[in-house]
C-alpha positions, 0 to 999 in steps of 0.5 A: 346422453347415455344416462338419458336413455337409460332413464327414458327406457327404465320409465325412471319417474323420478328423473322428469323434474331433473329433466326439468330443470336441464331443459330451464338450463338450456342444454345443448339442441342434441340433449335436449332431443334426448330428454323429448325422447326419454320423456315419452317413454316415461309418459307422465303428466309432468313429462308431456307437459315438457315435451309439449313447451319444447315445441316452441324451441328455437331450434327445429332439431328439438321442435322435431323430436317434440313432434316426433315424440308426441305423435309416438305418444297419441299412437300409444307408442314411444319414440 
């Protein structure tokens, strides 16, 4: 999880479709909770776009940090 971080706090652009397809592989609830932040600190098309499908996962651990994330996002902040 710590090379998530790492990869959301660089903005690393090229580690959203890695992203991608951890999230189509159906990580762990706490993963993915990091991909969501990591995902709104790079702040691309493609990565709110992901966060935006995550808000409909079964699980509310990753639903929150979708909503989290997005809030930080129209706020001109990162999570």
């Amino acid at each position: 999880m710590m090379a998530i971080q790492i990869l959301g706090q660089r903005k690393y652009e090229r580690a959203v479709p890695v992203f991608a397809e951890m999230i189509a592989e159906g990580e762990d609830v706490y993963t993915l909770r990091e991909i969501v932040f990591a995902l709104s600190r790079i702040k691309t098309d493609d990565s709110c776009r992901l966060i935006a499908q995550l808000r409909d996962h079964p699980s509310p651990v990753v639903r929150t940090a979708c909503d989290e994330a997005l809030v930080a996002l129209q706020k001109g902040e990162s999570r």
